[in-house]
C-alpha positions in Angstrom: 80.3 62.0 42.0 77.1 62.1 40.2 77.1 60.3 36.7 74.7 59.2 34.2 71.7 60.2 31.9 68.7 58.9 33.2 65.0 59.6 31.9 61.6 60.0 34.4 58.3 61.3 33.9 56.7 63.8 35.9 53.5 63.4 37.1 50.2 65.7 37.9 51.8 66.9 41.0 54.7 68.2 39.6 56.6 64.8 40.9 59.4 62.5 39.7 61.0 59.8 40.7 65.0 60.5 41.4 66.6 57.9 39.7 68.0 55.0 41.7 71.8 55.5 41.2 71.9 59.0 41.9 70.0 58.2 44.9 72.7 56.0 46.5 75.5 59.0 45.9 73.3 61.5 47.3 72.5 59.6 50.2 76.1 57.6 50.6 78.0 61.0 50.5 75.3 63.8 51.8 71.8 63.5 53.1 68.1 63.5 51.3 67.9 67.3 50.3 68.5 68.8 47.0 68.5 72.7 46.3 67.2 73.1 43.0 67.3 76.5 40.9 67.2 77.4 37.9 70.3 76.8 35.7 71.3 79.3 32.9 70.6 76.9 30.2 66.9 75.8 29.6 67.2 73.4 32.6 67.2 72.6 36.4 70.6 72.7 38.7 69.9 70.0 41.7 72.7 70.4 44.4 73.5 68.4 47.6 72.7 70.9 50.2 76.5 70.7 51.1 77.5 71.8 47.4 75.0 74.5 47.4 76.1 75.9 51.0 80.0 75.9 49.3 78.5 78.0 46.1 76.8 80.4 49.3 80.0 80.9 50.6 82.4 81.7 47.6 79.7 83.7 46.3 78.7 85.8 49.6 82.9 86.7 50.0 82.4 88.5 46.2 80.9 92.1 45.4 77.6 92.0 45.6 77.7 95.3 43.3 79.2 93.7 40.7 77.8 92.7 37.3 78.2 89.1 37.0 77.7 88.6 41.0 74.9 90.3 41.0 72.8 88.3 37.7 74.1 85.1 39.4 72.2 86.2 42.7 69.1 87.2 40.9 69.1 83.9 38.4 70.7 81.7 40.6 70.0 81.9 44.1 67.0 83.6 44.2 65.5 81.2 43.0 66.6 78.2 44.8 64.1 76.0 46.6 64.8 73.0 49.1 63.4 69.9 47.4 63.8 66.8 49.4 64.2 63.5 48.3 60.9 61.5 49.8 60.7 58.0 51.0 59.7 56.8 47.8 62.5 58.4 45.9 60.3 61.3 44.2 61.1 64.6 44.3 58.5 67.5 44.0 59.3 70.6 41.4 57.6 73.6 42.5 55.5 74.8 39.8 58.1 78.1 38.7 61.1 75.7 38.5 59.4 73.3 35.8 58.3 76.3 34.1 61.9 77.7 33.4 62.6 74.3 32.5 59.5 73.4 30.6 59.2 70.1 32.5 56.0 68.6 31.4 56.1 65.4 31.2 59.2 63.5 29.9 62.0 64.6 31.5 66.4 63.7 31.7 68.3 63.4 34.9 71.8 64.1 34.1 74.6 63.8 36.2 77.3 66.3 36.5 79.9 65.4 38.9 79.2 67.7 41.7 75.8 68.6 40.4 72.6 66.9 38.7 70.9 68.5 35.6 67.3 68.4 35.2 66.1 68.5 31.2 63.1 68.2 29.2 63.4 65.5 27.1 63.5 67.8 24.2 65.6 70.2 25.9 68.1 67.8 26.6 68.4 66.5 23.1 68.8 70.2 21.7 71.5 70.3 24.3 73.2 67.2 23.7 73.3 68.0 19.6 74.7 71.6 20.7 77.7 70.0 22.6 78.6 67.3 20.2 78.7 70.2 17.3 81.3 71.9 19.9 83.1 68.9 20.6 86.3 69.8 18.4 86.4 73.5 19.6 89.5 74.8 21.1 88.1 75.1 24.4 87.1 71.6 25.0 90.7 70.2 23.0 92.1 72.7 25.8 90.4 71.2 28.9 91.1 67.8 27.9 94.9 68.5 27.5 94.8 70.1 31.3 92.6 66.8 32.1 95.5 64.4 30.6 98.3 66.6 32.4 96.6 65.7 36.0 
């Protein structure tokens, strides 16, 4: 399971280091590869390639026709690229992918169980002040009573 904020630069090339910890799930439980798309937030979703292949599948069995299939397709999977982790633990953004993200220079690694966000700095504070201001809503008091009933 991936865990943990972590904060990188990227550099000239549209590099940054993937953060050491993360590093050792990735390779411990999958291989080097990350697919990396855009995210419906203001950031970057970086899967294992054997997560992404599983979000393939269950999506490929739905309706291509309908609505919500069909903006995920566009948004989502369109738009993933194959990033590999390199020897030295960098991994290169393609230039449309920081864009969407507005990676510039500081940027957050966060980890999300299954999957890894990839923030701006500043988007990643704007996000983090969003969800404690939700933190009390009845949908998060209603996954953590199904959490504590596990």
């Amino acid at each position: 399971m991936f865990r943990g904020v972590y904060e990188h630069q990227v550099d000239a090339k549209g590099r940054t280091s993937f953060p050491a910890k993360l590093r050792e799930t990735l390779l411990g439980a999958y291989d080097e590869r990350l697919i990396v798309t855009t995210a419906l937030d203001p950031c970057l979703h970086c899967y294992p390639v054997r997560e992404w292949e599983m979000l393939e599948a269950a999506l490929a069995k739905r309706n291509p026709m309908e609505p919500g299939v069909k903006t995920l397709m566009r948004l989502y999977v369109a738009s993933a690229q194959e990033c590999p982790v390199d020897k030295l633990g960098r991994v290169l953004i393609p230039p449309t992918l920081r864009s969407h993200a507005k990676l510039v220079k500081d940027v957050v690694w966060a980890g999300m169980v299954k999957v890894i966000e990839l923030w701006s700095k500043d988007g990643w504070a704007a996000a983090q002040e969003q969800a404690r201001g939700e933190a009390d809503s009845a949908d998060v008091m209603r996954v953590l009573t199904e959490l504590r009933q596990l």
